[in-house]
NUVEX-682966 format. One line per field, with one value per residue: x, y, z of N, C-alpha, C in turn; residue number from 1; chain. Coordinates in steps of 0.02 Angstrom, whole numbers. Layout:
n.x: X ...
n.y: Y ...
n.z: Z ...
ca.x: X ...
ca.y: Y ...
ca.z: Z ...
c.x: X ...
c.y: Y ...
c.z: Z ...
nr: NUM ...
kette: A ...
//
This chain:
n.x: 5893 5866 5810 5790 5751 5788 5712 5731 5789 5784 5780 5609 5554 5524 5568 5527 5567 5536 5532 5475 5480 5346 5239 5220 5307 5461 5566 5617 5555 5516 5591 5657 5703 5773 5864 5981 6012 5981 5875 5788 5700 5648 5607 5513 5500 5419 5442 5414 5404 5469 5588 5703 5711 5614 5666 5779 5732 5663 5773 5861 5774 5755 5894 5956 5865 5890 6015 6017 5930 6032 6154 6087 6058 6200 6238 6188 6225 6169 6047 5932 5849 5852 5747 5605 5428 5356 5445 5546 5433 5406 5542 5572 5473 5527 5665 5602 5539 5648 5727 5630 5630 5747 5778 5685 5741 5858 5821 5770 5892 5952 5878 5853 5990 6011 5931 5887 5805 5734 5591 5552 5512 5451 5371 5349 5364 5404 5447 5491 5548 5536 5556 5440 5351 5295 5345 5284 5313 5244 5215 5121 5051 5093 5059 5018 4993 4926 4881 4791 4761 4681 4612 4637 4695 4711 4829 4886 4850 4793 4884 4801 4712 4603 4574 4519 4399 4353 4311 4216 4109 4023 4070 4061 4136 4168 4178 4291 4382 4391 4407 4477 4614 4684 4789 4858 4949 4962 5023 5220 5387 5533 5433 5382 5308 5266 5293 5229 5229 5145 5156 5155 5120 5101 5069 5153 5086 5103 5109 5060 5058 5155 5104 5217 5187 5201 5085 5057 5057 4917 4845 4811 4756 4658 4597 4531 4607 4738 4744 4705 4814 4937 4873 4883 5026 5086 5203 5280 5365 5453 5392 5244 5296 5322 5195 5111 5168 5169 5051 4990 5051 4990 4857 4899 4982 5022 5107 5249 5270 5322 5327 5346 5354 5334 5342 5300 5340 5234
n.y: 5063 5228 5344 5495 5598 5770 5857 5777 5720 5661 5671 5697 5641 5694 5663 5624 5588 5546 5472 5429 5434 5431 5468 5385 5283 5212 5183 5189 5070 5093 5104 5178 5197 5313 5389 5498 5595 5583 5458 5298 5205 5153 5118 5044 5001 4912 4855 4730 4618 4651 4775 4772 4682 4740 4834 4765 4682 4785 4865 4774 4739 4831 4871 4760 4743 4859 4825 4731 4807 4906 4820 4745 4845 4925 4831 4831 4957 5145 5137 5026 4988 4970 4925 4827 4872 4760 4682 4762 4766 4639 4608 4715 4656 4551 4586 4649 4564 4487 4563 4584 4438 4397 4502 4432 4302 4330 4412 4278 4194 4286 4265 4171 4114 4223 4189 4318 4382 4293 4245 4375 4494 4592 4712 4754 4881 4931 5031 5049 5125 5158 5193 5263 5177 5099 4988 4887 4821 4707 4684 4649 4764 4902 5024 5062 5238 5309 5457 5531 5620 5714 5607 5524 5336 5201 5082 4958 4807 4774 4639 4593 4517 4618 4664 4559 4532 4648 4600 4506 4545 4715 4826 4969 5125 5109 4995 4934 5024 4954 4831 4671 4627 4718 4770 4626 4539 4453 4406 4433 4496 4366 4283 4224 4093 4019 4127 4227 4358 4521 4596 4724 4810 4962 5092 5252 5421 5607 5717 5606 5556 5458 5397 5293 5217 5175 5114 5161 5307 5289 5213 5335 5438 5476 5449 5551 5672 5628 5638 5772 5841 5790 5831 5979 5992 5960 6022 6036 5926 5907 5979 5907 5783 5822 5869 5785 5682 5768 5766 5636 5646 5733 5642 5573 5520 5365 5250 5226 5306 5337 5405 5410 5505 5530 5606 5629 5739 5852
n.z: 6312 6365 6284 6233 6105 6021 5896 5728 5567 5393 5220 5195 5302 5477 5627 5828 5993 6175 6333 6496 6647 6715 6864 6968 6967 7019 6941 6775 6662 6521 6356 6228 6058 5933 5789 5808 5737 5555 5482 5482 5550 5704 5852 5998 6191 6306 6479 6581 6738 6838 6913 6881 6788 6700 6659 6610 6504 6405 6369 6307 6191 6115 6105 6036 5920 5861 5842 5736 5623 5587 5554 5454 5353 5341 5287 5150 5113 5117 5059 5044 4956 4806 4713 4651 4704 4766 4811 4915 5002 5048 5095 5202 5277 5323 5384 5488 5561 5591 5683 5776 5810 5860 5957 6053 6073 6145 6231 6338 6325 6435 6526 6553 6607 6724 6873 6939 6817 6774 6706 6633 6515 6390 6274 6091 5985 5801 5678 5502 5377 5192 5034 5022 5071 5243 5345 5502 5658 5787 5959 6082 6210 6176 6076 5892 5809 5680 5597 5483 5351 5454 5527 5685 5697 5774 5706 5749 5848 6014 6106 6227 6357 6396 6270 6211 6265 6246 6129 6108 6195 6197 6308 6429 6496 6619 6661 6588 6627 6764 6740 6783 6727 6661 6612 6572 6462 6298 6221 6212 6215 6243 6287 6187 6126 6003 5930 5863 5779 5746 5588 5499 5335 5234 5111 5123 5174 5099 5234 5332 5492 5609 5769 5896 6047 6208 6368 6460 6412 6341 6428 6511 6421 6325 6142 6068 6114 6100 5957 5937 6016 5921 5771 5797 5840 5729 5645 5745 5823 5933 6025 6014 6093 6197 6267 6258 6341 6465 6461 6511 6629 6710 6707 6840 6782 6809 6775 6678 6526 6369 6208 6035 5888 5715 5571 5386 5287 5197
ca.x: 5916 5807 5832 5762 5790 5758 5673 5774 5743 5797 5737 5541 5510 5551 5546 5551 5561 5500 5500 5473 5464 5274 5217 5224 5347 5531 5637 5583 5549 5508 5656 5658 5772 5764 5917 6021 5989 5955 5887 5736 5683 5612 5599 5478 5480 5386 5455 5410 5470 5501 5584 5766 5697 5569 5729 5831 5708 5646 5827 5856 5722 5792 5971 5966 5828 5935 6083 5991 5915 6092 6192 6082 6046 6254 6289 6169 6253 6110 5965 5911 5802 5841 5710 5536 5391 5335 5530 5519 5386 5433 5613 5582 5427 5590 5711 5570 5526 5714 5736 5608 5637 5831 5751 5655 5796 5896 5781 5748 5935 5976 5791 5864 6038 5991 5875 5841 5769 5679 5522 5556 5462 5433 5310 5376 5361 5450 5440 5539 5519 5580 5551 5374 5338 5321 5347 5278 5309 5198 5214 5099 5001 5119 5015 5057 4938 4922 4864 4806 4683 4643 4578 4692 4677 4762 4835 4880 4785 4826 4876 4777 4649 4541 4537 4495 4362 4307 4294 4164 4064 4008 4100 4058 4211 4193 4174 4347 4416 4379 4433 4527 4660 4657 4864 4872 4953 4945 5097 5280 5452 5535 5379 5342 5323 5250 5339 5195 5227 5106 5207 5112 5141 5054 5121 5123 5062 5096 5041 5047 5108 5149 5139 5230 5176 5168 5002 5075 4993 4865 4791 4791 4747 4600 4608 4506 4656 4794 4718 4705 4865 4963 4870 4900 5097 5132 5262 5341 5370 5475 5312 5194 5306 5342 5135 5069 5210 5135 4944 4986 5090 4944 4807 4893 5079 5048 5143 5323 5274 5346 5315 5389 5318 5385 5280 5288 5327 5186
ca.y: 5130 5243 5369 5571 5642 5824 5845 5778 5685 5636 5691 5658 5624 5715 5623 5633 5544 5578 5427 5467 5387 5450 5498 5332 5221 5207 5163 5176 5018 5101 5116 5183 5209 5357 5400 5552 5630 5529 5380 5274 5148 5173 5067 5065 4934 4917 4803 4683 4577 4690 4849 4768 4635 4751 4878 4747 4674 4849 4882 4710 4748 4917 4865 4700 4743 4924 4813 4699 4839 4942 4768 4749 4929 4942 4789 4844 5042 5164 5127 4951 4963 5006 4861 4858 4876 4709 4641 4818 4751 4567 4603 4742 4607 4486 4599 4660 4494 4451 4599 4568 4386 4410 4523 4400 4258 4373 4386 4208 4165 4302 4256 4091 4120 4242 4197 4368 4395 4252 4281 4450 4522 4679 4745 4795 4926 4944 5077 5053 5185 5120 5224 5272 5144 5104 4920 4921 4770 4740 4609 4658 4822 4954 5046 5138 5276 5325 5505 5555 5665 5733 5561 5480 5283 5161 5031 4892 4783 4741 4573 4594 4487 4672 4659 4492 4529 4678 4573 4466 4596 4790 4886 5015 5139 5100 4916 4957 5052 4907 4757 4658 4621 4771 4774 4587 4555 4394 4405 4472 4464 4330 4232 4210 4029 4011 4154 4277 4445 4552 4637 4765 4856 4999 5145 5305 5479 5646 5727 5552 5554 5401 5389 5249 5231 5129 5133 5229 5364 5273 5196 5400 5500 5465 5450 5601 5711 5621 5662 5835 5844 5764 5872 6031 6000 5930 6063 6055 5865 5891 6017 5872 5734 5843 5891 5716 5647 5813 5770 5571 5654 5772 5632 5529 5479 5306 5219 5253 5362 5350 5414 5438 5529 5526 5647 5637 5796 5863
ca.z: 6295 6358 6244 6220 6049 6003 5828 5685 5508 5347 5179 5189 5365 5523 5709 5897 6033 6242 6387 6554 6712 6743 6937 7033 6972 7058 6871 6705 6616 6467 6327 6136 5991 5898 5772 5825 5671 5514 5502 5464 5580 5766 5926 6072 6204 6400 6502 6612 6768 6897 6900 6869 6743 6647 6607 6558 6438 6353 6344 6261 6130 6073 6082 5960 5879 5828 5795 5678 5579 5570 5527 5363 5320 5343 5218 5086 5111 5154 5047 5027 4916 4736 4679 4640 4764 4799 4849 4965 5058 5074 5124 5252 5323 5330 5411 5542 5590 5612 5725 5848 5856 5900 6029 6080 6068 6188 6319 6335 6335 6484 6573 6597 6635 6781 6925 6964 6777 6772 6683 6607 6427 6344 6204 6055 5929 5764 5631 5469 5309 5152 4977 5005 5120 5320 5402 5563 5678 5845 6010 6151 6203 6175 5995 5837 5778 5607 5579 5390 5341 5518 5578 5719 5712 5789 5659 5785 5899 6074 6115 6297 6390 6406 6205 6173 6310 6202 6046 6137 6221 6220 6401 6472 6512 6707 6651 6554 6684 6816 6713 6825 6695 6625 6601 6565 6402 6299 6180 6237 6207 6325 6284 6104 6112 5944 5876 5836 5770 5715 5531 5437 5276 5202 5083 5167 5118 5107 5298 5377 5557 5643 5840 5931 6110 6277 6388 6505 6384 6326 6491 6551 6388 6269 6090 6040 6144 6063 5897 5932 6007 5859 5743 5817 5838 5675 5647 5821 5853 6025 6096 6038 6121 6279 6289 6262 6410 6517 6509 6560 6698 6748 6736 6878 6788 6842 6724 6651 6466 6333 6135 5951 5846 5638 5535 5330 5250 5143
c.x: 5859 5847 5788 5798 5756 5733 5726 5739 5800 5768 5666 5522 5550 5526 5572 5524 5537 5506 5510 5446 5389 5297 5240 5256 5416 5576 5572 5590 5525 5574 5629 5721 5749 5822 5937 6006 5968 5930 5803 5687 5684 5599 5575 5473 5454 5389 5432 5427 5489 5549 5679 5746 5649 5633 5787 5797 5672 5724 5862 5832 5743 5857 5965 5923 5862 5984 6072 5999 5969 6145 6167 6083 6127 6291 6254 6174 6173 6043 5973 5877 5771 5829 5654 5491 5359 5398 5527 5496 5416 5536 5619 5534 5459 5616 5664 5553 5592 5723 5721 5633 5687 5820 5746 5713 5859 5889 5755 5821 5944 5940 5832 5945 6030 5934 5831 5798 5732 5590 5514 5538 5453 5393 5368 5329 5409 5418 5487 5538 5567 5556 5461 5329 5332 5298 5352 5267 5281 5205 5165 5049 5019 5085 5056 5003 4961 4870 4869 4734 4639 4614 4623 4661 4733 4764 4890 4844 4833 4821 4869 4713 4584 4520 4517 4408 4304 4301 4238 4109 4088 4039 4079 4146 4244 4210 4256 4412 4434 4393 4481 4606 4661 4722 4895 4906 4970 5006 5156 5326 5480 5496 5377 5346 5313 5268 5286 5205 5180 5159 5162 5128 5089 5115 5095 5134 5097 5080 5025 5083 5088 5186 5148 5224 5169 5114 5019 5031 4943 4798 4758 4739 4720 4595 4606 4584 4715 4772 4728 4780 4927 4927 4884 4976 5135 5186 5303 5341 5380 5411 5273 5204 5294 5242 5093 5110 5164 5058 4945 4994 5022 4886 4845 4983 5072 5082 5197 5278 5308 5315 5357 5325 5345 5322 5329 5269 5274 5225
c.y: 5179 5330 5433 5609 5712 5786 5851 5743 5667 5674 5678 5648 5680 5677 5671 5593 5562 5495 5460 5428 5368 5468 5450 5272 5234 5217 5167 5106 5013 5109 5127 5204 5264 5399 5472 5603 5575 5483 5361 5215 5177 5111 5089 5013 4947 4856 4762 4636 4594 4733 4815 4717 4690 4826 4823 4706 4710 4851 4833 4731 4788 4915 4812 4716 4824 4896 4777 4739 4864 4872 4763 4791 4942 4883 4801 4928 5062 5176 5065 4919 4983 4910 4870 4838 4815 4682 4710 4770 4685 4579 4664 4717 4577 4520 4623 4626 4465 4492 4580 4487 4379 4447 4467 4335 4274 4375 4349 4196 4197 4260 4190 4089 4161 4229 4255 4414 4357 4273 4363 4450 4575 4652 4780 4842 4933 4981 5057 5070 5175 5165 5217 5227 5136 5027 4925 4826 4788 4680 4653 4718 4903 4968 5091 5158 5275 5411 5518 5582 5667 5687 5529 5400 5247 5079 4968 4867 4768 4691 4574 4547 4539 4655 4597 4489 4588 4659 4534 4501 4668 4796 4943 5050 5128 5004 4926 4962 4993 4853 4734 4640 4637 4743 4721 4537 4466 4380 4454 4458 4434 4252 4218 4138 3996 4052 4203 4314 4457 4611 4668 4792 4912 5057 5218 5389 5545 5685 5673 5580 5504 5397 5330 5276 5175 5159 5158 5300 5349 5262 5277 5439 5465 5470 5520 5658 5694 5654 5744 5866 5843 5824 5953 6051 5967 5954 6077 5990 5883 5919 5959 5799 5754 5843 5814 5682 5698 5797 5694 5584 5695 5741 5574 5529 5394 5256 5247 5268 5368 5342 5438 5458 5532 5543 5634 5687 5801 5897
c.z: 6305 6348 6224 6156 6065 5907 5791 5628 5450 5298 5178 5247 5437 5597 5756 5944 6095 6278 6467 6607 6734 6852 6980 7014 6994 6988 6806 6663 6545 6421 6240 6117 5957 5881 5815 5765 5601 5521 5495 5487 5660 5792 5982 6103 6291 6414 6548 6668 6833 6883 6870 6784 6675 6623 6568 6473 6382 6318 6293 6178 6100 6046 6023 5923 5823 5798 5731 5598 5564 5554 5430 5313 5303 5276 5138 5086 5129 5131 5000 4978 4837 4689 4666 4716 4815 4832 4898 5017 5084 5123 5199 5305 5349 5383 5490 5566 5614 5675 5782 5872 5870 5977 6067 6110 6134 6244 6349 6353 6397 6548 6587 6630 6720 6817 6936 6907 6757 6762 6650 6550 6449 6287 6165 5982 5871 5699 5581 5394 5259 5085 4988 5061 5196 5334 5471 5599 5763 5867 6075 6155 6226 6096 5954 5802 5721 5619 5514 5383 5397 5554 5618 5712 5734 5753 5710 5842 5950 6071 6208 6310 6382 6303 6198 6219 6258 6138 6056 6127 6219 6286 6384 6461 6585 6713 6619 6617 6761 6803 6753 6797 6639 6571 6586 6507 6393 6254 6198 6236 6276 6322 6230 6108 6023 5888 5794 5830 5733 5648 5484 5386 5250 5154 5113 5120 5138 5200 5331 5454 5605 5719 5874 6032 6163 6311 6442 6485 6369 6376 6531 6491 6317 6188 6058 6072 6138 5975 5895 5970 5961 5814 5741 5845 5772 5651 5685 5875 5929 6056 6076 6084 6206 6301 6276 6339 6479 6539 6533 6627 6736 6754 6783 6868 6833 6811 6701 6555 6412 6246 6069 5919 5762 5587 5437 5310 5193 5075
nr: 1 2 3 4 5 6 7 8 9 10 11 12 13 14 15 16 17 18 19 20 21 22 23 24 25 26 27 28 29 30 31 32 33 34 35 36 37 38 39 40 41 42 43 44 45 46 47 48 49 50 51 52 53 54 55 56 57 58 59 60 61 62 63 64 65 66 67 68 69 70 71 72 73 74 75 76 77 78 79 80 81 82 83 84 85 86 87 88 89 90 91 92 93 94 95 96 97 98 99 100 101 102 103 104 105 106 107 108 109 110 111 112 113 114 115 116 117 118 119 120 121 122 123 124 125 126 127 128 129 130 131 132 133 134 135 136 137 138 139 140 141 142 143 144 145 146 147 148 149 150 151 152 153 154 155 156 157 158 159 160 161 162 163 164 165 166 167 168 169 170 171 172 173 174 175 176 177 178 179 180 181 182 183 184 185 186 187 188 189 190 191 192 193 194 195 196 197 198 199 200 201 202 203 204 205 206 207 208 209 210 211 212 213 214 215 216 217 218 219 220 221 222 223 224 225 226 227 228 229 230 231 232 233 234 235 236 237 238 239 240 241 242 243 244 245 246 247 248 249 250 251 252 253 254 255 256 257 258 259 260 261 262 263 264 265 266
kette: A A A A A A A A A A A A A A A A A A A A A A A A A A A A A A A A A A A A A A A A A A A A A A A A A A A A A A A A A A A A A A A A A A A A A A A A A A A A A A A A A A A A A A A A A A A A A A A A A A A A A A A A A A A A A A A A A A A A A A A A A A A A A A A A A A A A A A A A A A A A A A A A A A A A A A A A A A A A A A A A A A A A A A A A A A A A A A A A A A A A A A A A A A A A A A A A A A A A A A A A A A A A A A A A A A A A A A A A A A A A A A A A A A A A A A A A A A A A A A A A A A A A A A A A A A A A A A A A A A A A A A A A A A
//
């Protein structure tokens, strides 16, 4: 689903969405979720495979992993969670772990039924904001920032050959830049053999704003200039989705683009 909101929200949070082909790719293999209006849970996925295979397994990821979340959210009506804070956390760790691996389960059953998807994965992203809360689930080296108190960080790790390379050793940025497997990723839906997700929890603040992204933007556009982007549109999600998609596209666009953004009213 590759999917362009304008700016919408809920009580407490407001989102938006942006993917975009970039400069030099033929199809977009990028795909997100981002409600229509309401709604509390977010999907980012980059696919994989070849240009027919890496749309059908983004699109995979977004679709079951949306129906998951809207199957349970729909049998416990529309807030889940009139319990205390520790059952919160554990049960939206549960349901975000079910998500992706149905994803995952999905694109494994097609991948083998068709020849011509054979071998296909996506990266996922998942956002999911629960009374105070955000469950954030992660496969591969599509990222989710965290913005709070003016510092941008990025609160997941890549699962790439280049990081495990920079956990070793100090690079350079031309050493970086030149890695021969730069783009090489080590966990992905399709693949999970062991059935790793990365599932975070934290409680979120006031003035948080959380960006989901593929490296489409990342591989073009530098931390420090997402930071200052994001901070300087916190009031006008769609201009900071459309102006973060514009400066990938203007250093090159070589990659398909795509970002959410879901800011926490102060």
């Amino acid at each position: 689903m590759n999917h362009n909101s304008g700016e919408s929200g809920r009580p407490g949070i407001r989102f938006c969405g942006k993917t975009d082909v970039g400069r030099k790719r033929a199809s977009n293999q990028d795909s997100i979720y981002v409600p229509d209006t309401d709604g509390f849970f977010f999907i980012l996925a980059d696919g994989m495979g070849g240009h027919l295979g890496g749309e059908e397994a983004s699109g995979i990821a977004t679709d079951v992993g949306r129906q998951v979340f809207e199957e349970v959210i729909v049998r416990t009506e529309t807030e889940p969670f009139n319990i205390d804070t520790a059952t919160q956390r554990s049960y939206a760790a549960r349901l975000t772990r079910a998500a992706i691996l149905e994803a995952d389960r999905k694109i494994v059953q097609i991948s083998e039924q068709r020849s011509d998807l054979r071998g296909m994965g996506a990266t996922v992203e998942t956002l999911y904001f629960s009374d105070g809360n955000v469950t954030i689930g992660h496969v591969g080296d599509s990222r989710v920032y965290r913005l709070r108190d003016g510092s941008l960080e990025q609160i997941t790790e890549d699962h790439s050959i280049l990081n495990e390379e920079l956990k070793r050793r100090k690079m350079t940025p031309e050493e970086i830049r030149d890695f021969p497997f730069k783009n090489r990723i080590m966990r992905a839906l399709g693949h999970l053999v062991d059935g790793r997700i990365d599932v975070l929890e934290e409680s979120v603040k006031p003035g948080d704003v959380y960006l989901m992204c593929s490296d489409g933007l990342t591989d073009v556009v530098d931390d420090s200039t997402i930071e200052r982007v994001v901070k300087d549109n916190f009031d006008d999600l769609k201009s900071c989705c459309a102006k973060l998609v514009d400066l990938a596209n203007e250093g090159g666009g070589p990659d398909n683009i795509s970002v959410i953004v879901v800011a926490v009213d102060q």
